[in-house]
Structures are given as C-alpha cells and as structure tokens.
C-alpha positions as CSV (number, residue, x, y, z in Angstrom):
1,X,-36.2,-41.7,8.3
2,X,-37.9,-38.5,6.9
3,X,-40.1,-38.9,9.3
4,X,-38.0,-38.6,12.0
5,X,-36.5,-35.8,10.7
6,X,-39.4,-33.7,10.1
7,X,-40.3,-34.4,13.7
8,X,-37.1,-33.2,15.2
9,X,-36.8,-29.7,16.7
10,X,-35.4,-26.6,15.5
11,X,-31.7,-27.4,16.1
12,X,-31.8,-30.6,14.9
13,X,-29.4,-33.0,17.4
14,X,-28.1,-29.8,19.3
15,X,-29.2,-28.3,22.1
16,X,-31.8,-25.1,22.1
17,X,-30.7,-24.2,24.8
18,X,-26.8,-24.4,24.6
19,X,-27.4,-22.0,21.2
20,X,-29.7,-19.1,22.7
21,X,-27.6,-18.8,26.3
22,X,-23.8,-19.9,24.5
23,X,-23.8,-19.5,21.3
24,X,-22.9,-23.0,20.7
25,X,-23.3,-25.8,18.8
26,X,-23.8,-28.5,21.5
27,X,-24.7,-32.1,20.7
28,X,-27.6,-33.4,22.5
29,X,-27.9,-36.7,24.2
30,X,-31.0,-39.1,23.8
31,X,-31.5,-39.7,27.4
32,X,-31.9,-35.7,27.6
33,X,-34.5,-35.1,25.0
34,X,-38.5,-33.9,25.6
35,X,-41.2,-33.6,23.3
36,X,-42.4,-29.9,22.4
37,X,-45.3,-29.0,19.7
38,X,-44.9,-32.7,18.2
39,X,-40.8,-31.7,17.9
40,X,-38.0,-33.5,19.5
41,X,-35.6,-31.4,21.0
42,X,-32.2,-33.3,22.3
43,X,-30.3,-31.6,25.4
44,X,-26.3,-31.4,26.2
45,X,-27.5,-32.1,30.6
46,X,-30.9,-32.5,32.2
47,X,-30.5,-29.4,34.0
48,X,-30.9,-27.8,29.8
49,X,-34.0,-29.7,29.4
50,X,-35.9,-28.9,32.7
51,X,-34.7,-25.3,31.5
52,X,-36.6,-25.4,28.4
53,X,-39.5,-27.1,29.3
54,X,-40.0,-24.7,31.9
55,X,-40.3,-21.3,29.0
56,X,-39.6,-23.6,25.6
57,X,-40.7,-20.3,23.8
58,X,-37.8,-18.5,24.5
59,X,-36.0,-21.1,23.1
60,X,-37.7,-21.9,19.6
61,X,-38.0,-20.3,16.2
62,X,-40.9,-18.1,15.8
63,X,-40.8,-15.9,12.8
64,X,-37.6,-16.8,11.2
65,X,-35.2,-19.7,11.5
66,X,-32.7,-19.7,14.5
67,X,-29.1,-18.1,14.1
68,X,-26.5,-20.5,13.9
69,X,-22.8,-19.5,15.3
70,X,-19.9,-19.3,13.2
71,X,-17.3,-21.2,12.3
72,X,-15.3,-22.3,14.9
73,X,-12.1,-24.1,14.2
74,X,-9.0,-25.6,16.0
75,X,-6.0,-26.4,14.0
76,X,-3.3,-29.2,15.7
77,X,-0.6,-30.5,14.9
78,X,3.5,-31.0,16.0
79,X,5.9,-28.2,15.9
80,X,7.0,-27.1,12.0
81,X,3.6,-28.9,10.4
82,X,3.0,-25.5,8.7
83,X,0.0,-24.9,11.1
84,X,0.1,-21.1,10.9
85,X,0.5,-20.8,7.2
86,X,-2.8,-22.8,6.7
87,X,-4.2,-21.3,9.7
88,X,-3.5,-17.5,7.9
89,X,-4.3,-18.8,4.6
90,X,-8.2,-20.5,6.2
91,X,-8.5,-17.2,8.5
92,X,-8.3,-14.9,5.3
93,X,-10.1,-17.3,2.6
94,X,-13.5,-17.3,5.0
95,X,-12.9,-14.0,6.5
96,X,-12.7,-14.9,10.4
97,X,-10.0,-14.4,13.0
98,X,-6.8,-16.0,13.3
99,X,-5.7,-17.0,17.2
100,X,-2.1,-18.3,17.4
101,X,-2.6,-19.8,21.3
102,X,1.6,-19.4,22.1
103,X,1.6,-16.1,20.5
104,X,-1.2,-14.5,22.3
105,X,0.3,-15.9,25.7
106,X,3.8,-14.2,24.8
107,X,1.7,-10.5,24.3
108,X,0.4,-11.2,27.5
109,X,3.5,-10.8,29.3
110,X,5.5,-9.4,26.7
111,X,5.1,-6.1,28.5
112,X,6.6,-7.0,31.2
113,X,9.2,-9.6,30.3
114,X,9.8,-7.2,27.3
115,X,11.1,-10.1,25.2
116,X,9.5,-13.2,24.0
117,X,10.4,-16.0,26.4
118,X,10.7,-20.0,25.5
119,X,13.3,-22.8,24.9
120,X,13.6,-20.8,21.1
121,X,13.9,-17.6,22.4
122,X,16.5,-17.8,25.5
123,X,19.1,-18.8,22.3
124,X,18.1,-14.9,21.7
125,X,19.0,-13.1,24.8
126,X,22.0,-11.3,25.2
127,X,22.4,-12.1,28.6
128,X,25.8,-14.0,28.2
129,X,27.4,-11.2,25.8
130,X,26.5,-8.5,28.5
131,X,29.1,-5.8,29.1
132,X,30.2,-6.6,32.7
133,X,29.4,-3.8,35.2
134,X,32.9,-3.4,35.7
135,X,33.3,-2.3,32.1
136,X,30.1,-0.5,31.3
137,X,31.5,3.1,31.6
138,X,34.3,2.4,29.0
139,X,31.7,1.2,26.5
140,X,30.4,3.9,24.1
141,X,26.8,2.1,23.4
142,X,25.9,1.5,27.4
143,X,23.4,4.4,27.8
144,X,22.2,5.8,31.3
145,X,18.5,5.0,29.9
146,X,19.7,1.3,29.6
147,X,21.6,1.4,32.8
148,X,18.6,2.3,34.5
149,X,15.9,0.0,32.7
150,X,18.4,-3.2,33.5
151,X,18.5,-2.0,37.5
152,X,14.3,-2.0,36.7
153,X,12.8,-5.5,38.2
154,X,9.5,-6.2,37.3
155,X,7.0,-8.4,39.2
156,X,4.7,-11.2,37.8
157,X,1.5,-12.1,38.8
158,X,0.5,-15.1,39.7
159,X,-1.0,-16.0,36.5
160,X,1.4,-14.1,34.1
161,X,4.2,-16.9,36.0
162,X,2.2,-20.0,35.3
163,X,1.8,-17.9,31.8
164,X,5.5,-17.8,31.7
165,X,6.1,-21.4,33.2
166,X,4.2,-22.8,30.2
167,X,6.1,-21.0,27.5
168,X,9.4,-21.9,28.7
169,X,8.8,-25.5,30.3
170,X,5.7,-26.8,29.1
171,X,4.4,-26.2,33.0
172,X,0.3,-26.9,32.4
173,X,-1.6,-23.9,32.6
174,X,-4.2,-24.3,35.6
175,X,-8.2,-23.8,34.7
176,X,-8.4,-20.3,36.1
177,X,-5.6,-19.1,33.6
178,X,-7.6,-20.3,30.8
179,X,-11.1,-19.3,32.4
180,X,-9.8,-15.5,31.3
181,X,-8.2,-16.5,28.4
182,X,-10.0,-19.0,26.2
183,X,-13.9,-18.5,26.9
184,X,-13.9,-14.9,25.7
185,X,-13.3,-16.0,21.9
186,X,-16.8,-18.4,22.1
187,X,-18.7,-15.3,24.2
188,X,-17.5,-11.8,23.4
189,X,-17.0,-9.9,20.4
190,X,-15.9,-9.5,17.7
191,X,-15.1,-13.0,18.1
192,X,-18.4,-14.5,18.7
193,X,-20.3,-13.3,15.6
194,X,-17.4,-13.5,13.3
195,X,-15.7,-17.1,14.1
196,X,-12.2,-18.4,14.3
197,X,-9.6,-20.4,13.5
198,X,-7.7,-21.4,16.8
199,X,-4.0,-22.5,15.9
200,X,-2.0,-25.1,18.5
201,X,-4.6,-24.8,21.3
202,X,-5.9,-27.5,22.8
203,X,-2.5,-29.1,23.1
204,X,-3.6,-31.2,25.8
205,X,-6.1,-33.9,26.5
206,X,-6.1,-31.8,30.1
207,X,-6.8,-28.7,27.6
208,X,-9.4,-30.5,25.8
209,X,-11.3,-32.2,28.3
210,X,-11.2,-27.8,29.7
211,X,-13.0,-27.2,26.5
212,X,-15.7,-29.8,26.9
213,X,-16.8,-29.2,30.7
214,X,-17.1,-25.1,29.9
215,X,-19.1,-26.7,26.7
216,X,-16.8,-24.6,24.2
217,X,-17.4,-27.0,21.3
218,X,-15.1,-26.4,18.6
219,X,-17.2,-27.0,14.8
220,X,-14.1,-28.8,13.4
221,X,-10.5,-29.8,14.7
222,X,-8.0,-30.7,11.9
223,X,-4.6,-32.4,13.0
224,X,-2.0,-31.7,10.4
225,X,0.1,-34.9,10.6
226,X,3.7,-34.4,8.8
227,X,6.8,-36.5,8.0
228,X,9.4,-36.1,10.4
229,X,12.2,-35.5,7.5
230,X,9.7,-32.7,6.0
231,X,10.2,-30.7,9.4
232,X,13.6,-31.6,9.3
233,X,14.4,-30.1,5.6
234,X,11.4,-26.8,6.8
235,X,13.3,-25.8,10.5
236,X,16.8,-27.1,9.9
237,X,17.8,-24.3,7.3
238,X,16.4,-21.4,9.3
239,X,18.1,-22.7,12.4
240,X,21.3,-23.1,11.0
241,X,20.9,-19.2,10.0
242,X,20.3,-18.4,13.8
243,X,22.8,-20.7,14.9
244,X,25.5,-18.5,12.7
245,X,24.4,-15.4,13.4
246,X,25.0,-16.0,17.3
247,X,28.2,-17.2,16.5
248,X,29.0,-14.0,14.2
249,X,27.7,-12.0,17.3
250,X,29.6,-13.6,19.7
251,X,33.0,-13.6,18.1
252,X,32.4,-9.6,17.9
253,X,31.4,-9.4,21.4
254,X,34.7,-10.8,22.5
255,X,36.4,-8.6,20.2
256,X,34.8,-5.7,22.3
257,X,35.3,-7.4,25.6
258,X,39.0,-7.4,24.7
259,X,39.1,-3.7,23.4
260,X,37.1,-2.4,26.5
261,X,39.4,-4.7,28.8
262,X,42.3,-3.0,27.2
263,X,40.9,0.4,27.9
264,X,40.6,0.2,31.2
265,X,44.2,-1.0,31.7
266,X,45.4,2.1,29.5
C-alpha cells in the first residue's frame, strides 16, 4: 500500500489538470489515468489526460508543492433547520465567504422589484391596504413622489423573470441562469482563493447534477436533518408575530379607509 502511494502523482486521486485550469478538486477515474516520471496521475475525462500527456510539465510540481483550492462547502437542509446560523457561524470561524443562494437571487432583482418577492414575502405587501385612487388626494401621507413611482412599471428580463419565477413558485431556474450565477464563486475572485460556504444551493438533483457536468466540485456538503416539531416550536413563534402585526395594520387601515371615505362625503 505505501508503495502505491509513493508512486502516485502529485495530486494524489485528483486530476492535474482539473486543479491548474479550474481550480478544483476533481476526482480522477482509473480508466483515465497515465504513467508520468514512474507517477500515476488519475484524470476526471480522457480529453484531461490526452491534455497532460501532451505538456505534463505544465501540469506538475516543480520547485514547490502544488496549490490546493480552498474550502469549498455546501450547506442543505429543509426550511427552519438553522442553516444560516451555522452557515454564519462556519463562514466567520474559518474566515471564508458566506453565500445565502435565495438571498443573493432577491438582490438580483431587488432593484427592480424593489421588494423581496416569495410565498413569505407577498404576506408583506401592502397591496390590499392601498389607498384607492379615488381617495388618494384626501390622504395626507400619499405624496406626488409615491404617486409617480407607483404609475413607474418596470420591465424584467428574461432571466431576472425565471429569477423571479423561482422565488415565488419554485419554477426551476434554466442552466443559462445559473451559468452567470453560480460558476463565478469556483473561478473569480475574491471567492476563488478565499473559499466558501454555500447555504441552500444545490436544492435540486437537476441543480446538482448542474454542478457536476461544469465540474464545480463542492469539498464537503452537510445536510442538516431536523425534527419536524423543532421547526415547528423555531418558525411558529415569529410567525404568529407577523401574523398580528398584519392584523394590527389592517384594522388601522380600515379605520383610515373609513375617515378618508367620510371626507370626501363632507
């Protein structure tokens, strides 16, 4: 056995040439390996190994020992698990980013949607305790600045809709959505020499399989698996909160209805 390790290549069981050109941890496959300088070297495709063997110095140590990337992580788990806490709580104990996958989608169209947009938000909205147009000029808050930004419409894109379609109905997000989404935290900085901990993404065996045919291989993916009356006693208190609230707000925006009804009559 210690013969076969001191035998095998610089990377070990991952691919040279999945480190030098991605920056990635890749497993290499048996039926993919060649013989270099006495040193097995295993290869994620055949297309990687005819690669190397065709310039194998660019992808071996010379002076030093090769770089290895850094932590990559994907945290999973079901609604109210407590994946962002630990995600924050990992992110500042090893000093690496910390990507929460629904919340960077909302900033993506949060300029133009100007509010956060899901099943959790719409509760939110004060759509249905709108001053009706009819009423607007006998209310004393309705400003011309809000008049004018409500008569505003702004268009989505193509992509900032299926962006939009996930977050509210779960609609899959296609492959070139993610191509300008996800691949920039293995390939650009600060993320690629830094690392990070990815919370809720993939979410999808659709998502995952994404991850494996761009090879973006993830170092470690832990599923936080919870008790369904643990969520229960986390989300239902909060909930409850929001739930009165709405109903506080509600109660005073018929109040107001009522007066400014009353107005206009007078």
């Amino acid at each position: 056995v210690m013969q076969k390790k001191r035998l095998m290549g610089d990377t070990k069981h991952f691919c040279p040439v999945s480190l030098k050109e991605n920056f990635v941890l890749y497993p290499g496959l048996q039926e993919h390996a060649a013989k270099y300088k006495e040193k097995i070297y295993y290869f994620a495709t055949s297309e990687y190994r005819d690669k190397f063997l065709k310039n194998p110095e660019e992808y071996v140590a010379h002076n030093e020992p090769l770089q290895a990337p850094p932590l990559r992580m994907c945290l999973l788990g079901i609604h109210g698990a407590g994946k962002t806490t630990c995600a924050r709580q990992i992110a500042d104990k090893l000093g690496i980013f910390h990507i929460q996958f629904e919340e960077y989608l909302q900033e993506l169209i949060l300029p133009k949607t100007k509010r956060k947009v899901g099943p959790s938000f719409d509760e939110d909205q004060e759509d249905d305790n709108k001053i009706p147009e009819e009423l607007e000029e006998f209310s004393q808050t309705m400003t011309k600045t809000k008049r004018a930004k409500r008569k505003q419409e702004v268009k989505l894109t193509d992509e900032e809709e299926a962006i939009k379609a996930n977050l509210m109905d779960n609609t899959e997000l296609p492959p070139e959505v993610l191509d300008k989404i996800v691949p920039d935290w293995w390939k650009k900085e600060p993320f690629r020499s830094t690392g990070f901990i990815l919370d809720g993404f993939p979410r999808t065996s659709d998502e995952a399989t994404y991850l494996s045919e761009q090879g973006l291989c993830p170092d470690v993916v832990v599923y936080i698996q919870v008790e369904e009356n643990d969520i229960l006693k986390r989300l239902f208190p909060p909930r409850l909160k929001k739930w009165k609230d709405r109903r506080r707000k509600k109660k005073e925006y018929k109040k107001k209805l009522k007066e400014l009804k009353a107005k206009k009559r007078v």
